[in-house]
C-alpha positions in Angstrom: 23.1 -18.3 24.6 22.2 -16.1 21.4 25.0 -13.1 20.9 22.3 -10.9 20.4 18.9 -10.7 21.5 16.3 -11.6 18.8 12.6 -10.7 18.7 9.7 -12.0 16.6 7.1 -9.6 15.3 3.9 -9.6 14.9 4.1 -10.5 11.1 6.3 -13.7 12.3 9.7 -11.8 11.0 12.8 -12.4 12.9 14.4 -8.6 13.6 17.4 -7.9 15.9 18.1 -5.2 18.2 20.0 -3.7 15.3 17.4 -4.0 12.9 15.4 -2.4 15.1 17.7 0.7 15.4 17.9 0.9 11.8 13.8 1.3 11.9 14.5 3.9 14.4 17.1 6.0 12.4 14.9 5.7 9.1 12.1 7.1 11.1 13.9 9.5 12.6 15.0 10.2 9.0 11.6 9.6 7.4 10.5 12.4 9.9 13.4 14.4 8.9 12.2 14.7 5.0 9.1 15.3 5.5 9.9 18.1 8.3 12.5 19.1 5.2 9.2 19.4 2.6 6.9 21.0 5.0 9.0 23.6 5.4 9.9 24.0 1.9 6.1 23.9 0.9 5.6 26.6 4.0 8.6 28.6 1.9 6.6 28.0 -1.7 3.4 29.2 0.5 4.8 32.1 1.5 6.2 33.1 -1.4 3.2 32.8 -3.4 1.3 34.7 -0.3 3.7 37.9 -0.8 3.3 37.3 -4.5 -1.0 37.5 -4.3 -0.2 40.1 -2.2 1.5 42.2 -4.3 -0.8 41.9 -7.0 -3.8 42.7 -4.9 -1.9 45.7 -4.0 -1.3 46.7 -7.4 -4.8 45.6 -8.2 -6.2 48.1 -5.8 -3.3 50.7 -6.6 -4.8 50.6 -10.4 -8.1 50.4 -9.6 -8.1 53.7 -7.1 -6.0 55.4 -10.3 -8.5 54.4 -12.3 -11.5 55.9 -10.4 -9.8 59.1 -9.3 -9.3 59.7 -13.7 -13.1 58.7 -14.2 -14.1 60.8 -12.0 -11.8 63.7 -13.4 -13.4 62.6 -16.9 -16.8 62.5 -15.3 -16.6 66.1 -14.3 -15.7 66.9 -17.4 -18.7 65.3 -19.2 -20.7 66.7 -17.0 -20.0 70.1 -18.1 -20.1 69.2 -21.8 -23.7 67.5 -21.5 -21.4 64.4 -23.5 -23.9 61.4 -25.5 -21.5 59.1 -23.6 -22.5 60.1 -20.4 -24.2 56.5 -19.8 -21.4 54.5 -20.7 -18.5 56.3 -18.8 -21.5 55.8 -16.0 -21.7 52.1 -16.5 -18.4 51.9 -16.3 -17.4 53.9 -13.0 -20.2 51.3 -11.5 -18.5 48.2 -12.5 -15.0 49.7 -11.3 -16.9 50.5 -7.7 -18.4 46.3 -7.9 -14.6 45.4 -8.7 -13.2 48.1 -5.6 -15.7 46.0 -3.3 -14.8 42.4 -5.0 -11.2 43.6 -4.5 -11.9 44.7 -0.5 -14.1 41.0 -0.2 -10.7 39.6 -1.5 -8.2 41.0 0.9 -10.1 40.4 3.5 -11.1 36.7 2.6 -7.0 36.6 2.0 -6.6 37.8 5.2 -8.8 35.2 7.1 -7.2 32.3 5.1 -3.9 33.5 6.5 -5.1 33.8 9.7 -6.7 30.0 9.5 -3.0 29.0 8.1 -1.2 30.2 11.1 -3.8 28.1 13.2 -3.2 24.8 11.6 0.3 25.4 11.6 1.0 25.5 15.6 -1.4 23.3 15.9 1.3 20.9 13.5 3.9 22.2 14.7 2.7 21.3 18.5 1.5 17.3 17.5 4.8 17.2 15.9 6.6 18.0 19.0 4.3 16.0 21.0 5.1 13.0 18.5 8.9 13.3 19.1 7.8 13.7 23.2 6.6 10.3 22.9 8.8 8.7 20.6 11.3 9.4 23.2 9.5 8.0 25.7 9.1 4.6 23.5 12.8 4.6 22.8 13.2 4.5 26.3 10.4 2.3 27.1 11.8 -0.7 25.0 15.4 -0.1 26.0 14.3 -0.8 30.1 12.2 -3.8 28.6 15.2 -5.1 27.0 17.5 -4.8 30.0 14.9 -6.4 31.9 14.4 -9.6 30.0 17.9 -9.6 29.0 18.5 -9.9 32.8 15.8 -12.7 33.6 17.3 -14.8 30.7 20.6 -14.7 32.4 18.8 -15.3 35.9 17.5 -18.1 33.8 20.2 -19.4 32.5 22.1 -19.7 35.3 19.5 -21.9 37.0 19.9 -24.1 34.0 23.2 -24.3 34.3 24.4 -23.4 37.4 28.2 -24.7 37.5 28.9 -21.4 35.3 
């Protein structure tokens, strides 16, 4: 009889029960990076949400600044009847385009984040359900190997049955 038990697989190869638990612990560490990189890419994510964040705040911060002086300055041509009048007109209409661009923005931000959080769980809950049934294979093949492993010594001892 073999001191341990020896399968063939499908490609023909010859792997123990060892080999086999090697598989399983570079799967288990396989799963391990890449849990490891998703989070680190979640971190980099994050970071570069707070970051777009901040400069859409700032953005907008300017921008509101910005309107609050042209309108000052607008006042102010309007009493002096100025021959720029048109220009500094023109130009307090592209800063209201770039306020609503800037509100489309945030709120397009806003929806991606939301979308984010979806597809996360929604990882986060196949993952779990992978490592659900992974466990259950693990356990699967170890009651197939106790039950063969005890039909080939039910086996062998009809072969040989002075033992």
């Amino acid at each position: 009889m073999m001191s341990s038990l020896q399968s063939v697989s499908s490609s023909g190869r010859t792997s123990t029960s060892e080999d086999n638990n090697n598989i399983n612990d570079e799967d288990q560490e396989m799963t391990k990076l890449a849990l490891a990189s998703f989070q680190a890419r979640e971190e980099q994510i994050e970071r570069k949400k707070m970051e777009v964040k901040g400069k859409v705040e700032s953005q907008l911060t300017r921008a509101e600044e910005e309107t609050r002086r042209l309108v000052r300055v607008w006042e102010e041509l309007e009493v002096l009847t100025d021959p720029m009048r048109k220009e500094v007109a023109m130009v307090r209409k592209k800063i209201d385009v770039i306020n609503r661009e800037i509100k489309s923005l945030g709120q397009s931000c806003q929806k991606k984040e939301k979308e984010y959080r979806e597809v996360l769980e929604a990882f986060n809950e196949k993952n779990n359900e992978k490592t659900q049934l992974t466990s259950t294979l693990v356990e699967l093949v170890k009651e197939s190997e106790k039950l063969r492993m005890g039909k080939l010594e039910e086996l062998s001892k009809v072969l040989n049955p002075k033992r």
